[in-house]
C-alpha positions in Angstrom: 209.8 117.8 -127.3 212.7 116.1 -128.4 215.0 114.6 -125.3 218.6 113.4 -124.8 219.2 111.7 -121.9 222.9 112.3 -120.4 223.5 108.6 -119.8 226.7 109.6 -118.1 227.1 107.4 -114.7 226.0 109.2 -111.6 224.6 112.3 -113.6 220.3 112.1 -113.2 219.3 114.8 -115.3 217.9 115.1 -119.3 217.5 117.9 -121.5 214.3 118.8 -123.2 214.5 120.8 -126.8 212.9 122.2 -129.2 213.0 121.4 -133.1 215.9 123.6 -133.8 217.6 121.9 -130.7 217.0 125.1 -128.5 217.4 124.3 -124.8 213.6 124.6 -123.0 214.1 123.0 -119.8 216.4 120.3 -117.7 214.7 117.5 -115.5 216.4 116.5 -113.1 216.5 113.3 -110.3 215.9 115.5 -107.7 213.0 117.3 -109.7 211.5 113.8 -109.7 211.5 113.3 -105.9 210.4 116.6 -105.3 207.7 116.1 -108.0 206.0 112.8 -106.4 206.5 113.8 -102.6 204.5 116.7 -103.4 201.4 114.6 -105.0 202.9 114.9 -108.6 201.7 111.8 -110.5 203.9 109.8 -113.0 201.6 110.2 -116.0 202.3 114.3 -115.7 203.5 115.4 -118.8 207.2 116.1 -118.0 207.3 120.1 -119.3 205.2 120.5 -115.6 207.8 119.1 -113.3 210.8 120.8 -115.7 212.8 123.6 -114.3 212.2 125.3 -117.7 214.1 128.6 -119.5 217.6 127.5 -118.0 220.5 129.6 -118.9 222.9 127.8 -121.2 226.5 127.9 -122.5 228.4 127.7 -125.5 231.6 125.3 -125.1 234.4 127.5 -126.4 238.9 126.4 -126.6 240.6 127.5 -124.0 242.5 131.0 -124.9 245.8 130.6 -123.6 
């Protein structure tokens, strides 16, 4: 799965997509810590720890 990690200071969280750039899960810094206290291993594949089929929105101009 493709990824773009949201480099933005203070935000832990990435986005996994598909090919045609269609939202399949988010992974979060707090996903991660849940993850390994509960016996998760670091060499999981990421789409198991995911919180997968998020709801997403479209950015849209104000309508004033």
């Amino acid at each position: 799965m493709p990824c773009w990690n949201l480099a933005v200071p203070g935000w832990g969280w990435w986005r996994f997509c598909d090919e045609q750039h269609v939202v399949k899960g988010v992974f979060t810094d707090g996903d991660l810590r849940r993850w390994l206290v509960g016996g998760g291993a670091l060499t999981t594949p990421v789409s198991e720890a995911m919180t997968p089929n998020g709801i997403t929105l479209q950015a849209q101009k104000p309508r004033h």
